[in-house]
KEKE-3310 file (N, C-alpha, C; in steps of 0.2 Angstrom, whole numbers, plus 5000, padded with zeros to 4 digits):
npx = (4936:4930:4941:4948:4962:4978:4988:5000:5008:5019:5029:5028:5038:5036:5042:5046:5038:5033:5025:5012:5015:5018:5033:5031:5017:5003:4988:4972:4980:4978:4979:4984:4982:4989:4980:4979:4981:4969:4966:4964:4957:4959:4961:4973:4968:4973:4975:4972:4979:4988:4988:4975:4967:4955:4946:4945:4936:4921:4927:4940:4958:4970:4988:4999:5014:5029:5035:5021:5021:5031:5029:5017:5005:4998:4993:4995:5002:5008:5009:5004:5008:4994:4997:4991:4994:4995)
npy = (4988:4980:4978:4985:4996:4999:5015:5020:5036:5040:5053:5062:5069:5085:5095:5086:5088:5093:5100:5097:5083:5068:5060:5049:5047:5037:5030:5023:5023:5031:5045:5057:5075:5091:5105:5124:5124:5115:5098:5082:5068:5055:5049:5050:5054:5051:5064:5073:5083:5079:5075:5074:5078:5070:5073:5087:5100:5100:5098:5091:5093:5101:5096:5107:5115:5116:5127:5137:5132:5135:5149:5147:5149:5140:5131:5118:5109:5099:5082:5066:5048:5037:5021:5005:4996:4977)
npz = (4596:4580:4565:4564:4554:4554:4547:4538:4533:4519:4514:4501:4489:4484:4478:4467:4455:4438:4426:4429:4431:4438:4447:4457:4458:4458:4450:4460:4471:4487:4493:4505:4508:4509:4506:4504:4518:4523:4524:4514:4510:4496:4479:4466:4447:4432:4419:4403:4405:4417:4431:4442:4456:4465:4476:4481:4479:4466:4453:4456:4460:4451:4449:4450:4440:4449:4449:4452:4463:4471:4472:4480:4475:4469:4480:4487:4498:4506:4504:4506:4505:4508:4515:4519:4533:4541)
capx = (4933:4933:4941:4954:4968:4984:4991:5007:5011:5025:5028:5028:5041:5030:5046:5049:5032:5033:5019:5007:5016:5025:5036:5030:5009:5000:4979:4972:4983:4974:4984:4983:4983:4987:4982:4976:4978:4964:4969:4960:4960:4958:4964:4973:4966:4977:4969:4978:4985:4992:4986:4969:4966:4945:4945:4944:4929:4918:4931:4947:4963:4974:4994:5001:5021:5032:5036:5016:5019:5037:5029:5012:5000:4991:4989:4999:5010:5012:5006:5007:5003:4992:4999:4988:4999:4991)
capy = (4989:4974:4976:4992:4995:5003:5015:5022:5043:5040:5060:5062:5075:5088:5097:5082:5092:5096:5100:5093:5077:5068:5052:5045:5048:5033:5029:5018:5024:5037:5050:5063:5080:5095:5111:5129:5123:5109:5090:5080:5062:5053:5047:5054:5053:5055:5066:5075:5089:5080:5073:5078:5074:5070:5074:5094:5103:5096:5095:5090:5098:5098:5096:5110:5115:5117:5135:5140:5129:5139:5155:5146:5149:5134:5129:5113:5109:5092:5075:5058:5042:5030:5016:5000:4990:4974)
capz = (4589:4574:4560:4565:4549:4554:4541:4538:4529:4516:4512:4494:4488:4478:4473:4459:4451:4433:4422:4429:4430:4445:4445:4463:4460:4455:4450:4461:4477:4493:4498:4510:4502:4515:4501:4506:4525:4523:4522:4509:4508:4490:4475:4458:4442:4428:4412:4395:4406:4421:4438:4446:4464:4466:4484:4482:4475:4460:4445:4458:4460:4449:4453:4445:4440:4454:4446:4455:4469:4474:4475:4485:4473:4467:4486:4487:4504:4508:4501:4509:4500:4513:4515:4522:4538:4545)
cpx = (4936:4937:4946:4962:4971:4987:4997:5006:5016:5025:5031:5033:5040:5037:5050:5044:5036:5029:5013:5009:5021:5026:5033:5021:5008:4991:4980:4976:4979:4982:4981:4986:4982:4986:4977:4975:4973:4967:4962:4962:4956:4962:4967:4969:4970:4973:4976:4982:4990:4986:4980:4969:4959:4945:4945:4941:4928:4923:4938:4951:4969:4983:4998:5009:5022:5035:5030:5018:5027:5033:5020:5006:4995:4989:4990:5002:5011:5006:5011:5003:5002:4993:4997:4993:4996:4996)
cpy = (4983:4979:4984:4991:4998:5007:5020:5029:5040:5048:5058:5069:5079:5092:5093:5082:5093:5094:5098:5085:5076:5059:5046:5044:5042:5032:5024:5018:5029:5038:5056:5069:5087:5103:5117:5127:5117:5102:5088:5074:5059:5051:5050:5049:5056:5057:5070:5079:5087:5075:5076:5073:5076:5071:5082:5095:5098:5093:5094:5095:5096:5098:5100:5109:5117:5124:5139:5137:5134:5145:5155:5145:5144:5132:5123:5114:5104:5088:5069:5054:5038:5025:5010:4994:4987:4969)
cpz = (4585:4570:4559:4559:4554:4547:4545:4533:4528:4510:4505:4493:4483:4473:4466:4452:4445:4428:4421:4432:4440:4446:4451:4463:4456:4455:4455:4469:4481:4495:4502:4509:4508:4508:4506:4516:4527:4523:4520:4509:4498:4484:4468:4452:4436:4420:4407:4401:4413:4426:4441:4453:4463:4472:4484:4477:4468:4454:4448:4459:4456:4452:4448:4446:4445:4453:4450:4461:4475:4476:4479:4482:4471:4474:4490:4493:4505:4503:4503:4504:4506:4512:4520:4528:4539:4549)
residu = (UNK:UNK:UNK:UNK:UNK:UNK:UNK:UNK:UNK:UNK:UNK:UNK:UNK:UNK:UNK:UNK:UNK:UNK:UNK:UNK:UNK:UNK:UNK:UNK:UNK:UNK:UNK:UNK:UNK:UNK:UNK:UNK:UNK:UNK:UNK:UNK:UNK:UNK:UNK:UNK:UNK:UNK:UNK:UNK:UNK:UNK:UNK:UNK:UNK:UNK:UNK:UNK:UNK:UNK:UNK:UNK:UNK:UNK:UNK:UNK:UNK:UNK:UNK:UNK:UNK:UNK:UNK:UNK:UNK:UNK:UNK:UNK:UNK:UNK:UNK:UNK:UNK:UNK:UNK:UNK:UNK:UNK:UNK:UNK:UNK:UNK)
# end
């Protein structure tokens, strides 16, 4: 096969969540978003309330407080940032 990338998973530590916000998410970056059991690939979008992930259902997902994500609710468990090797 031409033209074969190599990527790398660099886990993202969702417990450094608050309010929406998170110091390691950047536009412009593909991550790999494991929520509700599903894996999602795509990019964030940053809006007034915080981070949306475009890769789940029509209006995204948002990245809630790490206060919903402790007790499971919003549906968050891992997130990698893909990272391009050549």
């Amino acid at each position: 096969m031409k033209n074969k990338k190599k990527i790398k998973l660099k886990e993202i530590d969702l417990s450094k969540r608050k309010k929406g916000e998170h110091p390691d998410i950047r536009e412009n970056t593909y991550y790999l978003a494991k929520i509700y059991n599903g894996f999602y690939a795509g990019t964030f979008r940053k809006q007034w309330y915080g981070w949306n992930f475009n890769a789940v259902y029509d209006a995204g997902k948002q990245l809630w407080t790490t206060g919903l994500s402790e007790k499971g609710k919003d549906g968050w468990q891992k997130l990698y940032e893909i990272i391009n090797i050549e």
